[in-house]
Backbone as a printed PyTorch tensor [residue, N CA C, xyz], in Angstrom:
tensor([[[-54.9740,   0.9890,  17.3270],
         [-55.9240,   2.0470,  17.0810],
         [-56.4720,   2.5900,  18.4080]],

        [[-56.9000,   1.2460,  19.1400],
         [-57.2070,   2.0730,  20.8320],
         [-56.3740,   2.8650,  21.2570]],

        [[-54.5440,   2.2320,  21.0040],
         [-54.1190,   3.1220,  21.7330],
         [-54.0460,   4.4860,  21.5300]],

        [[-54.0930,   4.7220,  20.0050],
         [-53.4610,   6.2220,  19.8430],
         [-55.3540,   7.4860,  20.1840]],

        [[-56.3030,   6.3970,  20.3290],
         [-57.6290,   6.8940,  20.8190],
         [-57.2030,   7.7720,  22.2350]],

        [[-56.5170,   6.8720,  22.9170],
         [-55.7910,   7.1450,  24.3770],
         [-55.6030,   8.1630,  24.6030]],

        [[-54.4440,   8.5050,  23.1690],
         [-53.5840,   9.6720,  23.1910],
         [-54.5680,  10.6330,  23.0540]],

        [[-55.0570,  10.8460,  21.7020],
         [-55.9060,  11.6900,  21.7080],
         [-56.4910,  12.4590,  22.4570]],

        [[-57.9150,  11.2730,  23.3930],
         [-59.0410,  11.7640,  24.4140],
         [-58.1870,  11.9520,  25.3250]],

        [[-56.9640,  11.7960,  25.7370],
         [-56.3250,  12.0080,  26.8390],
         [-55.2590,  13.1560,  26.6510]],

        [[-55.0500,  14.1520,  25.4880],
         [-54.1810,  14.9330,  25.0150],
         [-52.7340,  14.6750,  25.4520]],

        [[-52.3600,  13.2900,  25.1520],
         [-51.1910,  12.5730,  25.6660],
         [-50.2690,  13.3820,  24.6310]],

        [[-49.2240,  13.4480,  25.0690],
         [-47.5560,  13.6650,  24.0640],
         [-47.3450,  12.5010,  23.2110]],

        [[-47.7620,  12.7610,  22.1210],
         [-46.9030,  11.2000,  20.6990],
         [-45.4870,  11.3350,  20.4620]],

        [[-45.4560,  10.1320,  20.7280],
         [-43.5490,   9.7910,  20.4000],
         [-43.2290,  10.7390,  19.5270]],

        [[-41.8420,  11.0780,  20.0250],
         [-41.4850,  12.2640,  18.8830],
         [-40.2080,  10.9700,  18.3180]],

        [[-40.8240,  10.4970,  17.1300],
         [-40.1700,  10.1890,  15.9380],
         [-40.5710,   9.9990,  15.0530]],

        [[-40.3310,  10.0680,  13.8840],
         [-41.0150,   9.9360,  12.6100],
         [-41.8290,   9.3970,  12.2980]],

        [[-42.0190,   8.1300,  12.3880],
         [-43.2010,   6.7760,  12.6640],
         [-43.0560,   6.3970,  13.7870]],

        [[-43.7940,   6.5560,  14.7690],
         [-43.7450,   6.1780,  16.5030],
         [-44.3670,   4.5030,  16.1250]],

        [[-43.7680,   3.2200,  16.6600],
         [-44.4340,   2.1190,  16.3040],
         [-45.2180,   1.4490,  17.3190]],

        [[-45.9310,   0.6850,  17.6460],
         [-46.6150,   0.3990,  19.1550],
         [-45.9010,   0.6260,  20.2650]],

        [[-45.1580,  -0.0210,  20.4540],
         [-44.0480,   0.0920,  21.2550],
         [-43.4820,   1.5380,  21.8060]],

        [[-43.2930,   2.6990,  21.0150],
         [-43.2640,   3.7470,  21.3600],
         [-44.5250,   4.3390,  21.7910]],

        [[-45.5180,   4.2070,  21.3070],
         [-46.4420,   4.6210,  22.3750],
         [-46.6650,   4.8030,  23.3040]],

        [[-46.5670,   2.8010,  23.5240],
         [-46.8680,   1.7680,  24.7440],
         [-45.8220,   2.7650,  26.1220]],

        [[-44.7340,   3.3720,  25.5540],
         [-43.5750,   3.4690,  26.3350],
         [-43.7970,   4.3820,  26.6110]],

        [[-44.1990,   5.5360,  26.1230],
         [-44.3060,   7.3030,  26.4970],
         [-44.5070,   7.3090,  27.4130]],

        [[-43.7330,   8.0140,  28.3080],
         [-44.0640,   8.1840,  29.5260],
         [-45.3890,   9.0040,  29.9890]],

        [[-46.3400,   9.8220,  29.1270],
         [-47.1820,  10.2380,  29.4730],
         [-48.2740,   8.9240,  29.4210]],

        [[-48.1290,   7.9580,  28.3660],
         [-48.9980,   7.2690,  28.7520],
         [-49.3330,   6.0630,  29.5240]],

        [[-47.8540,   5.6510,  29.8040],
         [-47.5560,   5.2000,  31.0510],
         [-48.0910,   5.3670,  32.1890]],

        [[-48.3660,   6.3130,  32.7060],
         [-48.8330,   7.2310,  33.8700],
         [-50.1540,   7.6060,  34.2370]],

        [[-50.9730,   7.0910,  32.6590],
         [-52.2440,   7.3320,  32.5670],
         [-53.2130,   6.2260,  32.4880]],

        [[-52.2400,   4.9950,  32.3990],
         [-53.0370,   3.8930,  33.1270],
         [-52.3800,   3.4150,  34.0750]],

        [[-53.5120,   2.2340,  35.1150],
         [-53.4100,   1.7390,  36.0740],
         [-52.2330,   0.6660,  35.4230]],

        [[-51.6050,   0.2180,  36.7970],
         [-50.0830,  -0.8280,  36.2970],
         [-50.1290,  -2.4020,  35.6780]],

        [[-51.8210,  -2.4440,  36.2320],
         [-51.9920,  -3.7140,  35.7180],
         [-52.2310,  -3.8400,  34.4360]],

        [[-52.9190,  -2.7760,  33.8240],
         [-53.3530,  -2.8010,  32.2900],
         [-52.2590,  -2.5750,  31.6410]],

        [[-51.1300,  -1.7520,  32.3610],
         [-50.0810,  -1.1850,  31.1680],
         [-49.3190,  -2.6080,  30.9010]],

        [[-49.4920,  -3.5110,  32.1880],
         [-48.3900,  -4.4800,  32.1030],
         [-49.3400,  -5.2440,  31.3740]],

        [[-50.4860,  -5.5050,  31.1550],
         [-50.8710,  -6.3500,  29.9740],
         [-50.6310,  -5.9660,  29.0720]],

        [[-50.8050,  -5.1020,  28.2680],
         [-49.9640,  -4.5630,  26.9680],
         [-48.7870,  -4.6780,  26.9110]],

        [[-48.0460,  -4.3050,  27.9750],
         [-46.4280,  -4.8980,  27.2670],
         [-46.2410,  -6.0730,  27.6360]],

        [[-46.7160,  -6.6750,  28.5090],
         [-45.7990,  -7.7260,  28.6070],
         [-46.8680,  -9.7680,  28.5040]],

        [[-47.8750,  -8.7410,  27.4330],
         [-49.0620,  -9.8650,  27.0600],
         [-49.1590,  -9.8260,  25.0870]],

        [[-49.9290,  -8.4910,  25.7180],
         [-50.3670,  -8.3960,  23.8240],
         [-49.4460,  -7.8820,  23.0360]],

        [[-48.1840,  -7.2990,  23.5360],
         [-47.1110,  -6.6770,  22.6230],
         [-45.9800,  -7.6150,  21.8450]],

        [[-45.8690,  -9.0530,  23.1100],
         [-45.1080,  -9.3960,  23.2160],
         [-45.5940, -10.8480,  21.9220]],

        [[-46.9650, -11.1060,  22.3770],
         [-47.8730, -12.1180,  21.9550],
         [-47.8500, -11.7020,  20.0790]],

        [[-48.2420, -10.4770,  20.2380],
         [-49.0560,  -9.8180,  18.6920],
         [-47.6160,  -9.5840,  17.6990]],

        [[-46.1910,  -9.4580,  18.2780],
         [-45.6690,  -9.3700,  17.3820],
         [-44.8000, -10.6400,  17.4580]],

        [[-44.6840, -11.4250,  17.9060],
         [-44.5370, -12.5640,  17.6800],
         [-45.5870, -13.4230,  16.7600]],

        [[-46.6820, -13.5500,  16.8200],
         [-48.0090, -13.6300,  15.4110],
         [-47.4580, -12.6930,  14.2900]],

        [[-47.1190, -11.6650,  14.6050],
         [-46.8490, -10.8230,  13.0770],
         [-45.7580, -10.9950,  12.4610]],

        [[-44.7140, -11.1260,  12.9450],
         [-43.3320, -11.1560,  12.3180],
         [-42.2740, -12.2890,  12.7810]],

        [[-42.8880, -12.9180,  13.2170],
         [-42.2620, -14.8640,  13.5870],
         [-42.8940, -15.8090,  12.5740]],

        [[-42.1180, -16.4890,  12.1710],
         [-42.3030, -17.1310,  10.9610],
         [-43.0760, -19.0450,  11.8660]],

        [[-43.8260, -18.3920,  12.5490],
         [-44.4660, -19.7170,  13.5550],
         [-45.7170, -19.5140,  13.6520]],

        [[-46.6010, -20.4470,  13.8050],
         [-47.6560, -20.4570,  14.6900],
         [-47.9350, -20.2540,  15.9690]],

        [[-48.8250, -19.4360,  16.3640],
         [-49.3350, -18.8340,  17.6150],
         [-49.9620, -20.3300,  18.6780]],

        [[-49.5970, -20.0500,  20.1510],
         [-50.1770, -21.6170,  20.7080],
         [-51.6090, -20.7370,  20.8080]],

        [[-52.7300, -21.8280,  20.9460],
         [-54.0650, -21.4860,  21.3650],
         [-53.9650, -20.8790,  22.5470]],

        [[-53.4280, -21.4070,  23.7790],
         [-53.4230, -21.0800,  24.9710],
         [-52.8190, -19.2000,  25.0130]],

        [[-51.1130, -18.9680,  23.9540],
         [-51.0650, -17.9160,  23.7950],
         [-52.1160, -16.5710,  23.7870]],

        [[-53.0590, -16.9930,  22.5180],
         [-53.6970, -16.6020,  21.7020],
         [-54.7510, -15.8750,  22.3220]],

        [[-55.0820, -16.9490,  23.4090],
         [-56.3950, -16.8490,  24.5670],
         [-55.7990, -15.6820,  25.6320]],

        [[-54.4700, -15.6630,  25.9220],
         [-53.9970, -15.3070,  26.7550],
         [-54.1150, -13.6080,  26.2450]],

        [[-53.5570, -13.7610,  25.1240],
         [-53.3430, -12.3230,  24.0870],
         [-55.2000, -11.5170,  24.6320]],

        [[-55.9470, -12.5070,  24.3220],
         [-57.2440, -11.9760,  23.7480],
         [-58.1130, -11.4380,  25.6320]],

        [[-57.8460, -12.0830,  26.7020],
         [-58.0050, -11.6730,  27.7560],
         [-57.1850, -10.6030,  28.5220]],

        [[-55.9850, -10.2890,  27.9050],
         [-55.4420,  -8.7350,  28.0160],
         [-55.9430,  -7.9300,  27.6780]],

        [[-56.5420,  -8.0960,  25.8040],
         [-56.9640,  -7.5120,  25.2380],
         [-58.3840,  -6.5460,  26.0000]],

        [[-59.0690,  -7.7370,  26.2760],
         [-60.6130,  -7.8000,  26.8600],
         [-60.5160,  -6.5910,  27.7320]],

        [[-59.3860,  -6.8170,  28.8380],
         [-59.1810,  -5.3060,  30.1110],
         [-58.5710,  -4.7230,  29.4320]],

        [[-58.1720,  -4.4510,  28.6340],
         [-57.5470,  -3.5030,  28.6290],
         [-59.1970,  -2.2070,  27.4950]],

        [[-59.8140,  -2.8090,  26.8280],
         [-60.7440,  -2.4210,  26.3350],
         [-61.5220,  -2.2420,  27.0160]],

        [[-61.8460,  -3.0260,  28.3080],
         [-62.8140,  -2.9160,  30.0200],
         [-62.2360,  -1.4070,  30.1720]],

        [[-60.7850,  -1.2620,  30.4610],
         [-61.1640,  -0.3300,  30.9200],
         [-60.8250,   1.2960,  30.2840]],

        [[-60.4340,   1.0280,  28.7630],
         [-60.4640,   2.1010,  27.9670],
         [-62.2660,   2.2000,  27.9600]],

        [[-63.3930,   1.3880,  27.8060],
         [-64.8560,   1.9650,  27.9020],
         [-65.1860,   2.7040,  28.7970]],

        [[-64.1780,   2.4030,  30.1150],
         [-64.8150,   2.7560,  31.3940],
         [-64.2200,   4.4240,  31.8220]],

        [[-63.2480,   4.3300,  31.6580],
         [-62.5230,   6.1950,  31.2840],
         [-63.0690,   6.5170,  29.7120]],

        [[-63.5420,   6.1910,  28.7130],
         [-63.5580,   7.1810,  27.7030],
         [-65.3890,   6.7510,  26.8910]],

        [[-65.8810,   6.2050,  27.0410],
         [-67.3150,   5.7750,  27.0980],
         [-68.0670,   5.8410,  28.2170]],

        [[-68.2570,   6.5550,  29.4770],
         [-69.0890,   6.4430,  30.6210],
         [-70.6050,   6.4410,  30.0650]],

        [[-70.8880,   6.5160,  28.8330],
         [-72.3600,   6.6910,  28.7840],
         [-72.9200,   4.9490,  28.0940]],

        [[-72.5350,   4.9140,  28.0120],
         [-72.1300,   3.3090,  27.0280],
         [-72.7360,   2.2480,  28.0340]],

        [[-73.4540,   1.3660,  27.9680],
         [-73.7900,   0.0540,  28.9350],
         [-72.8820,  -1.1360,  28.5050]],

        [[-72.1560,  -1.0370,  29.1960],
         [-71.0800,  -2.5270,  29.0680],
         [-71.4850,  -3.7730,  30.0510]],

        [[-71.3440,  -4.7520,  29.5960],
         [-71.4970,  -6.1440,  30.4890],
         [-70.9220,  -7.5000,  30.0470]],

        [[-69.3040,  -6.8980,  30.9060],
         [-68.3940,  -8.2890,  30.7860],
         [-69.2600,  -9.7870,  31.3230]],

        [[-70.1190,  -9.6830,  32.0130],
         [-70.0350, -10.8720,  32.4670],
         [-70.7090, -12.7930,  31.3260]],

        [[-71.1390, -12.1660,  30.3490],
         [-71.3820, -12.4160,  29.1570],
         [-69.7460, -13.5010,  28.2340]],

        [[-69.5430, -12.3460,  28.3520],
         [-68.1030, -12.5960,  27.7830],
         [-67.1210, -13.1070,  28.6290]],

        [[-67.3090, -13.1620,  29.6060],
         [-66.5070, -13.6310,  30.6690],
         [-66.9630, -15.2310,  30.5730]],

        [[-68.0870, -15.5470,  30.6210],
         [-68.8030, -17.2420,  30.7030],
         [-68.5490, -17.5300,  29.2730]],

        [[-68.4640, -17.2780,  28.2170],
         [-68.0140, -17.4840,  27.0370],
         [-67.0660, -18.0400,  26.5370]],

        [[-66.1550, -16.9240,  27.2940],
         [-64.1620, -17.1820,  27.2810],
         [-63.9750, -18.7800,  28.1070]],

        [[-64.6940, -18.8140,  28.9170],
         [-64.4150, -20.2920,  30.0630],
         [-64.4790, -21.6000,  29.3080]],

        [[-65.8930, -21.2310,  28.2740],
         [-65.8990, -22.3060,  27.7520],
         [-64.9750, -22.8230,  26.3890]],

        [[-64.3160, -21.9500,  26.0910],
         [-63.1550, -22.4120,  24.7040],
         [-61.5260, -22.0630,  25.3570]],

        [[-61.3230, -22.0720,  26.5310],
         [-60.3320, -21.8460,  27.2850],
         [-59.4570, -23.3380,  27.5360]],

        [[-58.1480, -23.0610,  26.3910],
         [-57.6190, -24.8520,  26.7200],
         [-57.4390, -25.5820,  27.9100]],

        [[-57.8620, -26.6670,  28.2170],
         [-57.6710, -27.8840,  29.3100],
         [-56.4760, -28.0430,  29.0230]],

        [[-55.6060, -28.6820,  30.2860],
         [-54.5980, -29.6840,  29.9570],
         [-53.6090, -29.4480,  28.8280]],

        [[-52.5800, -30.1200,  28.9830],
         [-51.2750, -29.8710,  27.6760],
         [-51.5210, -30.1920,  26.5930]],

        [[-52.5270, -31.1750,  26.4240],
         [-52.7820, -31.5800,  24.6230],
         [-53.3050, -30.1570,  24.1350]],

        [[-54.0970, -29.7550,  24.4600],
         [-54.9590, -28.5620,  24.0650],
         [-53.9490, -27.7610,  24.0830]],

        [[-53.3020, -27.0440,  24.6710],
         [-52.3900, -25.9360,  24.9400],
         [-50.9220, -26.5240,  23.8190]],

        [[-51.1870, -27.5050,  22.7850],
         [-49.9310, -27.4110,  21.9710],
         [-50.8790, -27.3780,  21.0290]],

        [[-51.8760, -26.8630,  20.7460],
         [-52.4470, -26.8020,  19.0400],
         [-52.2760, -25.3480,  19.0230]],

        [[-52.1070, -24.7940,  17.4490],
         [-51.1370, -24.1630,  16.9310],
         [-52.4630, -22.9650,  16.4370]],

        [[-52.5650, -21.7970,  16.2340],
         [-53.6190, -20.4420,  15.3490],
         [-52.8680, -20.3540,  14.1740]],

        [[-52.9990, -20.6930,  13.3270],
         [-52.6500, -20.0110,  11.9800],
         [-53.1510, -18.1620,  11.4260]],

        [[-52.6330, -17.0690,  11.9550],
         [-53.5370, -16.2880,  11.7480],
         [-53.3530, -15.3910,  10.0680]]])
């Protein structure tokens, strides 16, 4: 839903195909271009990769995954507020001391499983 917000406030070009699916979005080259490289590469190669593996893998998600998914998520929403909300008071640092504390230790932790 953020992303196609993107498109929108940003009068980006939508995939020209019938049902464009994340992935075509993610890929358009206009919107490619319209974020910085670090955020684009969290979306593809964090939450795209993470979220449809949860959706259409017949497995459980690792916690550590999950965490991993959800701190892409976090910037990448940092900085869709920060180009398309400037009036808005945001304050990661809240959420930042939060995340630390349910963030798996060690390998035992990092093999328990999200059922989502």
């Amino acid at each position: 839903m953020t992303v196609r917000r993107v498109y929108k406030y940003s009068s980006l070009r939508i995939p020209e195909k019938d049902r464009p699916t994340l992935g075509d979005y993610l890929h358009e080259e206009t919107f490619k271009e319209k974020l910085p490289a670090t955020v684009f590469q969290k979306l593809v190669g964090v939450i795209l990769p993470i979220g449809n593996s949860a959706t259409h893998d017949e497995k459980f998600t690792k916690v550590n995954e999950a965490l991993k998914s959800l701190r892409a998520l976090f910037d990448f929403m940092r900085w869709f507020h920060a180009h398309h909300s400037p009036n808005l008071v945001f304050t990661p640092p809240r959420f930042r001391e939060w995340f630390s504390t349910i963030t798996p230790k060690g390998s035992e932790d990092e093999s328990k499983l999200i059922n989502f």
